[in-house]
C-alpha atoms as an extended CHARMM CRD file, in Angstrom:
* protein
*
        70  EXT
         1         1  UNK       CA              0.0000000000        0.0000000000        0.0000000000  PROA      1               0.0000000000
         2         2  UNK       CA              1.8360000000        3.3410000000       -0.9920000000  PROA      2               0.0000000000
         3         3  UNK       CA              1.1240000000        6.7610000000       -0.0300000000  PROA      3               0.0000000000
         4         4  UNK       CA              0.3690000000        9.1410000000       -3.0800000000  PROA      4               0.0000000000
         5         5  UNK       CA              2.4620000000       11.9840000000       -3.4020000000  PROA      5               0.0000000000
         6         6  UNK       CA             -0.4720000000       14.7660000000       -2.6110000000  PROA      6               0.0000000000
         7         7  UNK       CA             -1.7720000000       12.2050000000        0.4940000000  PROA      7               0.0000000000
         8         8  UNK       CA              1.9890000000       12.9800000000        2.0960000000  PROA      8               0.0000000000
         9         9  UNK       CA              2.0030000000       16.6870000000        1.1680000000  PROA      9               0.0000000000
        10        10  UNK       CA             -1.2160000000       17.1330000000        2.8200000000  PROA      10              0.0000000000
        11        11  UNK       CA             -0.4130000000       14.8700000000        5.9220000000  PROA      11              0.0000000000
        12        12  UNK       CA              3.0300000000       17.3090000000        6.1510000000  PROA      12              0.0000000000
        13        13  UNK       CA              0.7690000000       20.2640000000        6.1560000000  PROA      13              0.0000000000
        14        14  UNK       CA             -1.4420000000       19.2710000000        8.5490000000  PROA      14              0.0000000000
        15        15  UNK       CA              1.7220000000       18.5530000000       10.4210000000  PROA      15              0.0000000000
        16        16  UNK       CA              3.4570000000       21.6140000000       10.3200000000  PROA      16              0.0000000000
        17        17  UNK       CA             -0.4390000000       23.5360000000       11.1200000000  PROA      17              0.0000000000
        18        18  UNK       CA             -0.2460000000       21.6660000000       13.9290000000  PROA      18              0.0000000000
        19        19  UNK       CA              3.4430000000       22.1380000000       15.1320000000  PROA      19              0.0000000000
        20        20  UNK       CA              2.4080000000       25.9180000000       14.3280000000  PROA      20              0.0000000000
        21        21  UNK       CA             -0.6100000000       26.5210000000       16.1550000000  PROA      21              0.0000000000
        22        22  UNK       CA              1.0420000000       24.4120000000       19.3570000000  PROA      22              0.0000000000
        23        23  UNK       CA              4.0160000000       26.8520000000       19.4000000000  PROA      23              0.0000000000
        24        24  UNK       CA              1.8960000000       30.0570000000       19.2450000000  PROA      24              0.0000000000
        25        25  UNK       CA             -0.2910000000       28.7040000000       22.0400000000  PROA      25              0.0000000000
        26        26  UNK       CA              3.0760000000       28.4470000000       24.0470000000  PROA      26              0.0000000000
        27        27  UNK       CA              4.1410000000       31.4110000000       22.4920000000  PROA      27              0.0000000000
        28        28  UNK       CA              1.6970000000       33.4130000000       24.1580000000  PROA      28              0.0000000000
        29        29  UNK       CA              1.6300000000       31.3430000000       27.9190000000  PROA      29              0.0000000000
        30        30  UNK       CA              5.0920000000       32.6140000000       28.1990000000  PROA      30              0.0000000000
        31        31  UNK       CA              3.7520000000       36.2050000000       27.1970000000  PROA      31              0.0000000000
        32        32  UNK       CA              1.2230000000       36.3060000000       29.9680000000  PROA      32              0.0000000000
        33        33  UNK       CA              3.8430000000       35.0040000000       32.2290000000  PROA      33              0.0000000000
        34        34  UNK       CA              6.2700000000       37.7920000000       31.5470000000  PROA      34              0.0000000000
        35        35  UNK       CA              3.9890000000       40.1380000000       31.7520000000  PROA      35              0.0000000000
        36        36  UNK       CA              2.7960000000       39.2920000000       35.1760000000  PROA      36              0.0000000000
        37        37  UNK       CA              6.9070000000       39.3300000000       36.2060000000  PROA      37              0.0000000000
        38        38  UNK       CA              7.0890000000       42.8470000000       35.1760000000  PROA      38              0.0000000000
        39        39  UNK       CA              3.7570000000       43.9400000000       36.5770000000  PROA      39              0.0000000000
        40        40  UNK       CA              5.2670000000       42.6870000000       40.0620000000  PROA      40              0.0000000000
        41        41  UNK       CA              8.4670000000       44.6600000000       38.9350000000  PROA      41              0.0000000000
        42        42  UNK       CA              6.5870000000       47.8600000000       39.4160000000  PROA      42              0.0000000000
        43        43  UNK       CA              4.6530000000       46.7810000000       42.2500000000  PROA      43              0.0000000000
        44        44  UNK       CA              8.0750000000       46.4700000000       43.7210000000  PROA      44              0.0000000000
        45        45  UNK       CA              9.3680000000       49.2820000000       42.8560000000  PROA      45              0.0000000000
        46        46  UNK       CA              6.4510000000       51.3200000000       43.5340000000  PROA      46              0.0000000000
        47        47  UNK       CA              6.8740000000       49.9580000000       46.9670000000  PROA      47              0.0000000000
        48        48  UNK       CA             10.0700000000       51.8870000000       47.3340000000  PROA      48              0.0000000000
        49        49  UNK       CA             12.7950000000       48.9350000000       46.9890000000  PROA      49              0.0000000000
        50        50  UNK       CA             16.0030000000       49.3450000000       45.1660000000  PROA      50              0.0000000000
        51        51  UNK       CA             15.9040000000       48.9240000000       41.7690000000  PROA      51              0.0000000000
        52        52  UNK       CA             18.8010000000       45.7220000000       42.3550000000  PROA      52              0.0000000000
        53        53  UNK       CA             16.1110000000       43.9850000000       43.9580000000  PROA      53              0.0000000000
        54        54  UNK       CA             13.4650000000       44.2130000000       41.8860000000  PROA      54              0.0000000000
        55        55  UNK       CA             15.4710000000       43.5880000000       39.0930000000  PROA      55              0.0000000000
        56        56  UNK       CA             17.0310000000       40.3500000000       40.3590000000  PROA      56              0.0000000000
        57        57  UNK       CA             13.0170000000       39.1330000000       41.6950000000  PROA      57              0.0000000000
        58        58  UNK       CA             12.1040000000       39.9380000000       38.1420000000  PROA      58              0.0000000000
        59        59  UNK       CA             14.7040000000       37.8220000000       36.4190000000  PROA      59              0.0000000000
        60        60  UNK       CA             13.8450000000       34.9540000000       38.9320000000  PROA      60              0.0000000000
        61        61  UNK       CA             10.0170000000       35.4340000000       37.7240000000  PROA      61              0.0000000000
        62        62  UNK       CA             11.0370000000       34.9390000000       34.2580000000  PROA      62              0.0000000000
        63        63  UNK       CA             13.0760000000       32.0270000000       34.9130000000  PROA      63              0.0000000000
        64        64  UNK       CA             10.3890000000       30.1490000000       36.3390000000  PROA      64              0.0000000000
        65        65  UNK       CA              7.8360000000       31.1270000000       33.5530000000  PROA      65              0.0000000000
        66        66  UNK       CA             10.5470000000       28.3620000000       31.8950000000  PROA      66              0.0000000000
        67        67  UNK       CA             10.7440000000       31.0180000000       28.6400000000  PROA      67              0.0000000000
        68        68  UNK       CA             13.2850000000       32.9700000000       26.9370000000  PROA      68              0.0000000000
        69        69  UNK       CA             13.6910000000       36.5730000000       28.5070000000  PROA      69              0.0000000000
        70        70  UNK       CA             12.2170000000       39.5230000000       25.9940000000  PROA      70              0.0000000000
């Protein structure tokens, strides 16, 4: 039984849809997750600490949203 050559173009675009739509759904968890790490970055330094602090809290945040850092 062989594949036709417009059954395995099709099943590698459904493929890379897929692979696609998977990374922009991650794509955008690590956005919100940022974005909550900064909003506690001005919390904190509305709150009067020094900016070192903040900073290094802020860089902790992102590393545990487990994404790359904007």
């Amino acid at each position: 039984m062989s594949i036709s050559k417009s059954n395995r173009v099709m099943a590698a675009c459904a493929f890379c849809f897929g692979l696609a739509f998977s990374m922009s759904a991650f794509a955008a968890t690590c956005e919100e997750c940022w974005q909550s790490c900064f909003a506690q970055r001005q919390i904190c330094r509305a709150a009067g600490n020094p900016p070192s602090v903040c900073t290094a809290n802020y860089n902790a945040c992102g590393r545990r949203c487990g994404c790359q850092i904007p």
